[in-house]
Every structure is written in C-alpha cells, then in structure tokens.
C-alpha positions as CSV (number, residue, x, y, z in Angstrom):
1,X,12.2,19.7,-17.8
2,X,8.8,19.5,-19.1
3,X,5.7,18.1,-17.8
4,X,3.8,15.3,-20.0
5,X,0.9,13.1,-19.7
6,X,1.4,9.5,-18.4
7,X,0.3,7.5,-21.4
8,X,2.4,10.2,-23.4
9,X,5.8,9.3,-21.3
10,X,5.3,5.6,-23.0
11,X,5.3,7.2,-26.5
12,X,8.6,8.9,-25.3
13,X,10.0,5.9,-23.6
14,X,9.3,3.8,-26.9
15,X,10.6,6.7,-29.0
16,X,14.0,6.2,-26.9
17,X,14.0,2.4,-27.2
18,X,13.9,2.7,-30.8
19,X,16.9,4.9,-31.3
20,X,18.6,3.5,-29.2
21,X,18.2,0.2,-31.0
22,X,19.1,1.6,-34.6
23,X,22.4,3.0,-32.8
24,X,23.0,-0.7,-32.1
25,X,23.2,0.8,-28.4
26,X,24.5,-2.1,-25.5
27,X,22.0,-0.7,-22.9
28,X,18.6,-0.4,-23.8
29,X,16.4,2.9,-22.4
30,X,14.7,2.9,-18.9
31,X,12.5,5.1,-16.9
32,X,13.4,6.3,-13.7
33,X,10.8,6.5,-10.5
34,X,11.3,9.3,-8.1
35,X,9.2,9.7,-5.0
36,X,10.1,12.7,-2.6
37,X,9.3,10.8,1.4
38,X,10.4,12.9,4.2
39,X,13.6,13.9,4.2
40,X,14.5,11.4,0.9
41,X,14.1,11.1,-2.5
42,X,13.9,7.6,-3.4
43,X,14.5,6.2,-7.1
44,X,13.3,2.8,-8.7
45,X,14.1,1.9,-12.6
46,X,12.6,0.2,-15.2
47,X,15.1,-1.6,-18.1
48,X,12.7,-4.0,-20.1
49,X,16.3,-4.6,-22.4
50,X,17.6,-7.0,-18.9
51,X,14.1,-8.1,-18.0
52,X,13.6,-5.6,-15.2
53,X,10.0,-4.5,-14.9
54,X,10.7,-2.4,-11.7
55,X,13.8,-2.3,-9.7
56,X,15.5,-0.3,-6.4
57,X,18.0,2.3,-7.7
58,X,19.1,4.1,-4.8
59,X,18.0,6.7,-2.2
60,X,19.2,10.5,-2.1
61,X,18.9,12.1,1.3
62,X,17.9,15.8,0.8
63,X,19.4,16.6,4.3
64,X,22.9,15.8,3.5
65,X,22.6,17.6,-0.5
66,X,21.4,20.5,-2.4
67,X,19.4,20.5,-5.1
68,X,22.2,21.3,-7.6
69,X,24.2,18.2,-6.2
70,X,20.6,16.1,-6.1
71,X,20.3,17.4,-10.3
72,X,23.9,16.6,-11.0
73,X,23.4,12.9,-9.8
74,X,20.1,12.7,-11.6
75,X,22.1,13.9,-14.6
76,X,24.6,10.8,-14.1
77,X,21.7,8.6,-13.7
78,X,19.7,9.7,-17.2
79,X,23.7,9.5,-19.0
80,X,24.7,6.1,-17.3
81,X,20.8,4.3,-17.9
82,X,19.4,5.9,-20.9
83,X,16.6,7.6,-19.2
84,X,14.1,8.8,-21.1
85,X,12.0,10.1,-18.4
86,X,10.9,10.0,-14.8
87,X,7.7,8.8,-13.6
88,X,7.3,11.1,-9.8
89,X,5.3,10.1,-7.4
90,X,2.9,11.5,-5.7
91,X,0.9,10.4,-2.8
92,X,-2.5,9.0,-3.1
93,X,-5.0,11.4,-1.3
94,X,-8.5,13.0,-0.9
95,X,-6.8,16.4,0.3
96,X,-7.4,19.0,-2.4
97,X,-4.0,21.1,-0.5
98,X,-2.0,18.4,0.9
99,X,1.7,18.8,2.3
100,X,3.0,15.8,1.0
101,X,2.1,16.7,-3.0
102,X,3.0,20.2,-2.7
103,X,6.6,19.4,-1.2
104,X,7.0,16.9,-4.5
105,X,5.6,19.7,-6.9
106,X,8.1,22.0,-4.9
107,X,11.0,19.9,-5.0
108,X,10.0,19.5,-8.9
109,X,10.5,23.0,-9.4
110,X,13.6,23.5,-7.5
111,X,14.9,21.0,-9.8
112,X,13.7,22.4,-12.9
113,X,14.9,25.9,-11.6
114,X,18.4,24.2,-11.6
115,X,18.6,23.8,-15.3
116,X,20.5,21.2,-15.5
117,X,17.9,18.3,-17.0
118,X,16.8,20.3,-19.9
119,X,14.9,18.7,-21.9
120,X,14.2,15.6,-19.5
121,X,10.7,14.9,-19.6
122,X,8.5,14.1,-17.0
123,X,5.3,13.0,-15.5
124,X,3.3,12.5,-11.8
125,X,1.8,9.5,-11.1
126,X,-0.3,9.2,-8.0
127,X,1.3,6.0,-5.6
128,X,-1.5,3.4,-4.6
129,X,0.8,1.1,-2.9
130,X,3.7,3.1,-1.7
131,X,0.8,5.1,0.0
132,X,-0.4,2.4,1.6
133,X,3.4,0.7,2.3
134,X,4.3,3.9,4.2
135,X,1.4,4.5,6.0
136,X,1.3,1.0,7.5
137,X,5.2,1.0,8.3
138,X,5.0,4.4,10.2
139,X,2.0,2.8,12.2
140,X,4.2,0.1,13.1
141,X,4.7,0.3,17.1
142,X,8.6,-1.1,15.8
143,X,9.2,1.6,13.8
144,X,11.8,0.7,11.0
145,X,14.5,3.4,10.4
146,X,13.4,6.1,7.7
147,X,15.6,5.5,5.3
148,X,15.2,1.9,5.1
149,X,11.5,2.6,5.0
150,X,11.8,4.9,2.0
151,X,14.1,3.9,-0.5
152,X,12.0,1.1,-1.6
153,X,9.0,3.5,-2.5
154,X,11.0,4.2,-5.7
155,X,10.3,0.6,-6.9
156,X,7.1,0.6,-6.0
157,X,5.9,3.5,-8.1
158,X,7.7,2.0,-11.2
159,X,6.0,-1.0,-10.3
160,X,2.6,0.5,-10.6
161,X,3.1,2.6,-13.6
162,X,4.3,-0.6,-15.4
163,X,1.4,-2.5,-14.0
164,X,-0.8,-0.1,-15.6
165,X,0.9,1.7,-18.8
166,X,3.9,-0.6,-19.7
167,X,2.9,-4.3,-18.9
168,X,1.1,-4.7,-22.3
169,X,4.5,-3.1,-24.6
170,X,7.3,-4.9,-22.9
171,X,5.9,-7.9,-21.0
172,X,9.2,-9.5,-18.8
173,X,8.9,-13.4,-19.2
174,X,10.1,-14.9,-15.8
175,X,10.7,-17.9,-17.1
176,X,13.1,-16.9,-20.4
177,X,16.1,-17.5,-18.6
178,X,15.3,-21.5,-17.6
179,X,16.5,-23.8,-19.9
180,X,14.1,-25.9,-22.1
181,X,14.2,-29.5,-22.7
C-alpha cells in the first residue's frame, strides 16, 4: 500500500481507465471509499464506465473479522471492480490528536502490515458530510441501529471526492439513458 496525494489518485485512477480500455476490458476502473465508524468499515464505489458517480458497496463489521479476513475481501473487491485505489475517510475536525483519525490511520496500518494489497494505492480525504450525517444521526433521541447508520458513510465520501476532484473528468449525464424524440 502506499500513500498518495488526492489530486494524484485521479492521475492513477485515469491511468487505470486507460488500460483497461486498450485491453478492450468489459468493466471499466473504479475507486473504492472506505471510512472506518465505530465498530465498521463502510465502503462506497465509484464506476463512471455504468454512470455511477458514487454508490453503497457494502459494510464490514470489524467485530465479527480480522484484519487478514477484512484485506482478503478488500483483495476480492480491487480483482472483481478494477480498483485502482481507495479514497479513506477521515473525519472532519479541529482536534490536532483526535480518536476518530488515529483509529483510521491505525486501521490503515494494520492493513498495510497484512501485505496483502501491495501495491494498492491510497489516499485520506477528510469527510464534510459524513461528519456531519453521523453526528446528527447519533444526536437523534430515535437512535437508528449502528450499522444502518454507517454503511452509507462509504458513499458519502466518494460522493465528495467526486464532487471535488472527479466531477470535471467523468461528468455522469442523468438523462443519457431517456430516449430522445
């Protein structure tokens, strides 16, 4: 695993799209988000090939797995989608030690000690509205269960680093599926 720049992951992530083109390849490259929330690790994608500027992938609890299990589905993931990196979260905050962003940079490095995404590159991206979704759920007096809560912070930090490094290189047309007369 190595650590790049954000603007640098779009180099990568274009670098992907066209090789994978010249192989004539049936799935296009995406970007996985990761955000590490409590007890979860929460995944969004981004596949500009199907339209997709940010979707939910899927939620990993880190009660019920290891890290080596956590790296071998991550492995799946990057084989099965193309995945030429992953954008990690981490939250928004004025903190210069905070809990939250050590625990991601620690569960960072627990996956890097694993070994087993050589190569993957990587970059952190700080959340401004997964920050803000989470702290107004958890101040809900209803409380939503946790996991429901967190798997769709994954989707929200792709959403945001498309909003702000992607959007002008692969803009998704809404409306390119409609019929015209």
């Amino acid at each position: 695993m190595k650590y790049i720049r954000p603007h640098t992951l779009v180099k990568e992530f274009q670098k992907k799209t066209k090789e994978l083109a010249q192989r004539k390849s049936l799935g296009g490259a995406s970007l996985l988000g990761l955000t590490v929330t409590g007890d979860y690790v929460s995944i969004g994608y981004f596949m500009p090939k199907y339209g997709i500027p940010s979707e939910y992938k899927g939620i990993i609890s880190m009660k019920e797995r290891g890290i080596d299990d956590i790296a071998i589905e991550f492995l799946n993931l990057n084989f099965n989608n193309n995945v030429a990196g992953y954008v990690i979260g981490l939250p928004l905050t004025k903190e210069r030690h905070n809990p939250e962003v050590s625990k991601v940079k620690n569960f960072v490095a627990e996956l890097y000690s694993t070994q087993k995404l050589e190569g993957l590159k990587y970059t952190y991206f700080y959340e401004r509205s997964a920050s803000k979704y989470l702290e107004t759920v958890r101040q809900n007096p209803q409380k939503p269960s946790l996991p429901f809560v967190e798997m769709w912070v994954g989707k929200f930090i792709m959403q945001e680093y498309y909003n702000l490094y992607l959007k002008d290189h692969y803009p998704i047309d809404e409306d390119e599926d409609e019929d015209e007369d």
